[in-house]
VOGU-3710 file (C-alpha; in Angstrom, 3 decimals, decimal comma):
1> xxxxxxxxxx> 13,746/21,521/15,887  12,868/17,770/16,629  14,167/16,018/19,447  16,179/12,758/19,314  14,587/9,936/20,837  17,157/7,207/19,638  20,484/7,703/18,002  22,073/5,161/15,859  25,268/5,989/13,649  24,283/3,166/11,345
11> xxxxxxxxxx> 22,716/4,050/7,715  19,004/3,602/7,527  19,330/1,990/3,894  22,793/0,762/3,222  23,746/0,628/-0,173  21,185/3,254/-1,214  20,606/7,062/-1,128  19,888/7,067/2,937  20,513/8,970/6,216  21,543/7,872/9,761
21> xxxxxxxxxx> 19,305/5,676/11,254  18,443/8,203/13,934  15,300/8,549/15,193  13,217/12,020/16,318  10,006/13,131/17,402  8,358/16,699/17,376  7,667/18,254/20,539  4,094/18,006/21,461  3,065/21,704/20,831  4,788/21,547/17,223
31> xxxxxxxxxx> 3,381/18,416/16,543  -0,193/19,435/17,286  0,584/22,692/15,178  1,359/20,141/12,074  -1,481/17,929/12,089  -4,052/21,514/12,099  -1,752/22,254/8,793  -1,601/18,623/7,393  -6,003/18,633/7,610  -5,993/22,203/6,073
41> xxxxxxxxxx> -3,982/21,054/3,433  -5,702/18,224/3,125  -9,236/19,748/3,063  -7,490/21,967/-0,124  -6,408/19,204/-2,263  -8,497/17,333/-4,838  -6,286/14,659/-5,691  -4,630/13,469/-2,756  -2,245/10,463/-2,863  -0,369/8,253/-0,504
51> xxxxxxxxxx> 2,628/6,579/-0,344  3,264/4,514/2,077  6,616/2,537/3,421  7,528/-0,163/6,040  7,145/2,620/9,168  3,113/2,460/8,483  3,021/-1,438/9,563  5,770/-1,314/11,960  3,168/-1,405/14,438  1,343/-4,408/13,607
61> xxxxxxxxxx> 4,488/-6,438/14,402  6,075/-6,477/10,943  9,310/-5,439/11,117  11,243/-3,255/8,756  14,810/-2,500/7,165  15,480/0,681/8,592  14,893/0,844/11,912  18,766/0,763/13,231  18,848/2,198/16,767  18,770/-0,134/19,658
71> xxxxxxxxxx> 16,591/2,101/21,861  14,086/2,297/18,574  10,826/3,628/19,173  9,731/2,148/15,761  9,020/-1,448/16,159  7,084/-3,661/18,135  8,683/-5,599/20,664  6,229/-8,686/20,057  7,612/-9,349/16,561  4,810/-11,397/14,486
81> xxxxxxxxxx> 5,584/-15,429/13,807  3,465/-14,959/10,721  3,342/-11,933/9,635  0,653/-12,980/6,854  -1,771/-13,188/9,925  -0,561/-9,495/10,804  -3,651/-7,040/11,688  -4,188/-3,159/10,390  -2,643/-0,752/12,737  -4,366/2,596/13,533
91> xxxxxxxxxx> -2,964/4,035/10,604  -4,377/2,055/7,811  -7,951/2,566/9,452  -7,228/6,430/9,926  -6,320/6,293/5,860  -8,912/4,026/4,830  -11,309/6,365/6,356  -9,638/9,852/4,795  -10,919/7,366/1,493  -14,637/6,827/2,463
101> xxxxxxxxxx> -14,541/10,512/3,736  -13,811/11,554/0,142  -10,156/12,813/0,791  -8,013/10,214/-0,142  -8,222/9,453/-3,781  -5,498/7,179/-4,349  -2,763/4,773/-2,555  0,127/3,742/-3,256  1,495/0,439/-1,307  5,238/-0,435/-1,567
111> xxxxxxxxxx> 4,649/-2,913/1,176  3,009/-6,308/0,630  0,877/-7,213/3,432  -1,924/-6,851/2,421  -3,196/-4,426/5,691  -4,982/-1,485/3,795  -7,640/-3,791/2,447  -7,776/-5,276/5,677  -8,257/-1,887/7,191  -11,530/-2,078/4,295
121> xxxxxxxxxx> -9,577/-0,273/2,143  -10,909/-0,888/-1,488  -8,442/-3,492/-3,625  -9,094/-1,292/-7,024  -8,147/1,794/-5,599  -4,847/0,725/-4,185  -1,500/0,317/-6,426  0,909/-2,281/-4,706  3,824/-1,435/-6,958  6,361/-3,726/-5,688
131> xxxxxxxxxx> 3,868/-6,953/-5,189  1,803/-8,307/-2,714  1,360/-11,146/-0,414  -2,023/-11,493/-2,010  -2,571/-11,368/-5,354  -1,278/-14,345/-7,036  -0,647/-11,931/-10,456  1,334/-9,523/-8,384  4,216/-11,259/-6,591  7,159/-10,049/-4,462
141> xxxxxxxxxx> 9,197/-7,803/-6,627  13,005/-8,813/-6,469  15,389/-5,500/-5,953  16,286/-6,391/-9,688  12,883/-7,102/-10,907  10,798/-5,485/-12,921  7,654/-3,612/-12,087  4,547/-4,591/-13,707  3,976/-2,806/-16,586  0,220/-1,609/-16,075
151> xxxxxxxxxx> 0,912/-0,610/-12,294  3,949/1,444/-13,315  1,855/2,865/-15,838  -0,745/4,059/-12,883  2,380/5,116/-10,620  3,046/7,662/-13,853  -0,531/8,711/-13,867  -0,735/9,771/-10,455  1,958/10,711/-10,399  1,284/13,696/-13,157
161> xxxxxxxxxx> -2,319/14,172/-11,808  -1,502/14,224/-7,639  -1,846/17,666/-6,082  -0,604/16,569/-3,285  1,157/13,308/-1,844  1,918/11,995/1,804  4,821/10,055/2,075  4,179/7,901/5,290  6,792/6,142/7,020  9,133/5,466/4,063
171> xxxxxxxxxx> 12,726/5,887/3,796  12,839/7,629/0,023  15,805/6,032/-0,200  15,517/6,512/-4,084  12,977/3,906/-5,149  11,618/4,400/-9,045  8,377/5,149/-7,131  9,733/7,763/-4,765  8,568/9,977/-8,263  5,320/10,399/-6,935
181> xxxxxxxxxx> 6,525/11,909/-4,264  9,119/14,541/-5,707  7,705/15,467/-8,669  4,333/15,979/-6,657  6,740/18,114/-4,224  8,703/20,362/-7,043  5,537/21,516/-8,774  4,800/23,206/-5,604  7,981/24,282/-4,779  7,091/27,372/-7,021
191> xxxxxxxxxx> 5,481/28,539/-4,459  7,773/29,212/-1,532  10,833/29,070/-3,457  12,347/31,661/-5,783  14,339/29,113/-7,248  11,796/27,258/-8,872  9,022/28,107/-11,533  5,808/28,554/-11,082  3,520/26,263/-12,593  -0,601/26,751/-13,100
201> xxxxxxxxxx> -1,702/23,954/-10,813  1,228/23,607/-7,930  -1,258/21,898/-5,946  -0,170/21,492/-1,812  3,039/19,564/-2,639  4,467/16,752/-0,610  4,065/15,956/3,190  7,023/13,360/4,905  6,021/11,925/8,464  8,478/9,514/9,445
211> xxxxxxxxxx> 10,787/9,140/12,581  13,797/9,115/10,441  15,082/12,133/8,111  14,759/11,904/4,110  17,182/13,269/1,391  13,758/14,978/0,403  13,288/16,792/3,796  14,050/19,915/2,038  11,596/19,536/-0,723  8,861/18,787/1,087
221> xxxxxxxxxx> 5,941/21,573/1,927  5,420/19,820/5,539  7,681/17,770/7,580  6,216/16,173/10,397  8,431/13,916/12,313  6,891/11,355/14,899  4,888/7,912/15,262  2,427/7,470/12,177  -0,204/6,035/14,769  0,226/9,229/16,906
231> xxxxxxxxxx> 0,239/11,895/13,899  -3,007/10,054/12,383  -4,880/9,726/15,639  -4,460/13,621/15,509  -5,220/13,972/12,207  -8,330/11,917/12,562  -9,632/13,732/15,569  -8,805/17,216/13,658  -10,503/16,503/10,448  -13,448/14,690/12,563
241> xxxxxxxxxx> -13,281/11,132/11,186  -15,345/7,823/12,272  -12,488/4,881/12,738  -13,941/0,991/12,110  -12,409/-0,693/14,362  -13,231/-3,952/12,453  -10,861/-6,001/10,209  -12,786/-6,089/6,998  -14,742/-9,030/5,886  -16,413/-9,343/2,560
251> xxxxxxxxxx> -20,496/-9,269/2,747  -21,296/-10,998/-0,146  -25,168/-11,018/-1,571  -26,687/-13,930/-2,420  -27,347/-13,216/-5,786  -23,820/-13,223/-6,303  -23,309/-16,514/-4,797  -23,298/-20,055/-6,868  -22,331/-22,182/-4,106  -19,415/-22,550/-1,309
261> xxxxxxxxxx> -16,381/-20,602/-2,629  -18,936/-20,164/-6,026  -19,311/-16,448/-7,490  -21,375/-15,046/-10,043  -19,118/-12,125/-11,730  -19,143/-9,699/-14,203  -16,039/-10,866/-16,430  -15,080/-12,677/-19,393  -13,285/-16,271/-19,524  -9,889/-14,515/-19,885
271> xxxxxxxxxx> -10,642/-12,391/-16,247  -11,579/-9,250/-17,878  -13,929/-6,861/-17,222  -17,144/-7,381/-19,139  -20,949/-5,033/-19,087  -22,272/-8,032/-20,927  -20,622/-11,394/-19,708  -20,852/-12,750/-16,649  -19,176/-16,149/-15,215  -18,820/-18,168/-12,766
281> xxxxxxxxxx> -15,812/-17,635/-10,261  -14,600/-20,993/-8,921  -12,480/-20,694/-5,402  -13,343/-23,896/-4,027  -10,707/-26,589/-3,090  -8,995/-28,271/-5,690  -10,520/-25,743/-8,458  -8,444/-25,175/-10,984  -6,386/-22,128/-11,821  -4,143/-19,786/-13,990
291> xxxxxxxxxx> -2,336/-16,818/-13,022  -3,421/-13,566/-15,700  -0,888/-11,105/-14,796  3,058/-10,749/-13,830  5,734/-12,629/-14,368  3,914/-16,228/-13,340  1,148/-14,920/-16,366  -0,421/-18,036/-17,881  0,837/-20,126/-14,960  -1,752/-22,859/-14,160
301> xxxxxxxxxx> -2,419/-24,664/-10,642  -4,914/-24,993/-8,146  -6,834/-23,840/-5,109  -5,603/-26,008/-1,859  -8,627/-24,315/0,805  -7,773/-21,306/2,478  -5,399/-20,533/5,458  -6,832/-19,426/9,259  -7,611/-15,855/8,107  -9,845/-17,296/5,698
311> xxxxxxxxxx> -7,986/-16,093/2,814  -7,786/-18,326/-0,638  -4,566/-20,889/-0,838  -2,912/-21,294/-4,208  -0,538/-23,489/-5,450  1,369/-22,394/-8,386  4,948/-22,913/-9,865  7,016/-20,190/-8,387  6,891/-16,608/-9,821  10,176/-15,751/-8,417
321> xxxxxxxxxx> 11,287/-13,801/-11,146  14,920/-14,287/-11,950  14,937/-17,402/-9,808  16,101/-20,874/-10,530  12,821/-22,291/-9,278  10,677/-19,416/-11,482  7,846/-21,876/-13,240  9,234/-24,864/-11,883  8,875/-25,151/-7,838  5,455/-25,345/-6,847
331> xxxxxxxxxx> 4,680/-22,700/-3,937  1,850/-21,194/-2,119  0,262/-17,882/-2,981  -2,295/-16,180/-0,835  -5,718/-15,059/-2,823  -7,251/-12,105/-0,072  -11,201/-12,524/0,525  -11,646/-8,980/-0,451  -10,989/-9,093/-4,305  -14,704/-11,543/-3,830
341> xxxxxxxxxx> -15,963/-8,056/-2,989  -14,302/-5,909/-5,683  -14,806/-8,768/-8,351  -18,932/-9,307/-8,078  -19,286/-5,697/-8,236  -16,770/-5,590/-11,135  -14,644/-2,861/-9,554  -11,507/-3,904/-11,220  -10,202/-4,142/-14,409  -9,088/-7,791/-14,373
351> xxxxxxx> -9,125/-10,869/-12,447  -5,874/-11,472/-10,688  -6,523/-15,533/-11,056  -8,878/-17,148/-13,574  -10,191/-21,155/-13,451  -8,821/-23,320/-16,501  -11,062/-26,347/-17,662
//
């Protein structure tokens, strides 16, 4: 069994479906045992998926709502002033490289910040589902918002065609999203358990590694309890991965370059995806702007230079949806350098911002 290493009697999630806040850790041998099983299984599956929480970022100095106990082995201490200037932790480089290695195939983000594609984690093959910090057409989702229709659309897909999903330090306190990760754990279910039918393709199931328990301990094919920078610093040494150490920059051609903040890309005037237009992507100060997604769509403003990491400013009316200020309040929104990279090579399906004459 799994040792405690801080007790708290406090829920993890109030208000939601949630254990105690107390936190355990594997003992080494067990834990070493896991990660051998966690690379075979990964090694087996062909569609791999991830879902990560709050726990995977903890590290970077961005705290999280679940971490209860006051001896907490979760968090770190030097707590960020600005978290938008946060850097990837070992675990976003371990997963970005399972990707370039050809075993990650998908990734699904229900934080905001923005640290897989840091991590050079590629911007198209990532699903933020409940917004990001930047992408101007994908803002925070409010607990009563709505999800955006075409990334809950590619939540469903994956989570049909996923053979096998690792849940990484999230509470599955019953999110809509958490589907991915039970219905990706049933159909393999048939396997072990009696109870439940067999299907063709059960694939390897569903893999929790948190510090905290689940409701969905009991579903899972492999529970691995313990630091996410500890269990994939195993993993990575087991499967045989090359870490970057580098936080990703964007290495743009010069083909592809107008001018300062000036791209050449492969869409049409409305932002999408085009294999005959190409046009001119304006991100230079003061260049005007409208928002082509979410619930700011059609929302115009303009670029106002970028902040220390480099990354685009824009100033829009809020997109707060369900606020008083929604469309009225002009705020900042964050543009990250590396949609430059997936947009010249036309890697996504649509621009997230567009400019306006």
């Amino acid at each position: 069994a799994p040792r405690l290493i801080a007790f708290s009697d406090e829920d993890a999630r109030p208000g939601y479906n949630t254990k105690k806040a107390h936190e355990y850790e594997d003992e080494p041998a067990v834990l070493k045992a896991k990660v051998k099983e966690l690379a075979r299984m990964i090694t087996a599956s062909k569609n791999l998926c991830a879902y990560t929480g709050a726990g995977i970022s903890t590290s970077s100095g961005i705290g999280d709502y679940a971490s209860k106990a006051k001896k907490t082995v979760a968090l770190n201490r030097n707590r960020l002033r600005n978290p938008y200037l946060a850097e990837p932790t070992l675990s976003h480089k371990v997963m970005t490289s399972l990707y370039h290695n050809g075993n990650l195939k998908h990734w699904v983000q229900q934080n905001h910040d923005g640290l897989p594609q840091k991590a050079g984690y590629p911007q198209e093959g990532l699903n933020e589902i409940h917004g990001a910090w930047f992408d101007p057409s994908n803002p925070v989702v409010p607990m009563s918002g709505s999800l955006r229709g075409d990334l809950f659309a590619n939540l469903q897909e994956w989570t049909t065609k996923a053979d096998m999903c690792m849940a990484l330090g999230t509470s599955l306190c019953g999110m809509n999203a958490d589907q991915l990760v039970t219905k990706t754990a049933y159909r393999a279910m048939g396997k072990w358990n009696k109870k439940v039918k067999k299907v063709k393709n059960p694939g390897q199931g569903a893999v929790i590694v948190s510090l905290q328990q689940t409701q969905y301990d009991n579903i899972c094919t492999l529970r691995i309890y313990g630091k996410l920078d500890v269990v994939l610093s195993l993993l990575a040494k087991e499967i045989g991965l090359t870490i970057d150490t580098e936080t990703f920059q964007p290495k743009i051609p010069k083909e592809f370059r107008v001018r300062p903040d000036v791209f050449l890309v492969p869409y049409d005037k409305n932002g999408n995806y085009s294999k005959t237009e190409k046009t001119e992507w304006d991100l230079s100060d003061r260049a005007k702007i409208k928002v082509t997604d979410g619930p700011g769509k059609g929302y115009e403003g303009i670029i106002t230079g970028k902040n220390e990491d480099g990354h685009y400013i824009c100033r829009l009316p809020s997109q707060r949806e369900g606020s008083p200020s929604q469309g009225k309040v002009l705020t900042n929104y964050l543009l990250g350098t590396w949609w430059i990279d997936s947009a010249i090579h036309g890697r996504c399906d649509k621009l997230p911002i567009i400019n306006v004459e």
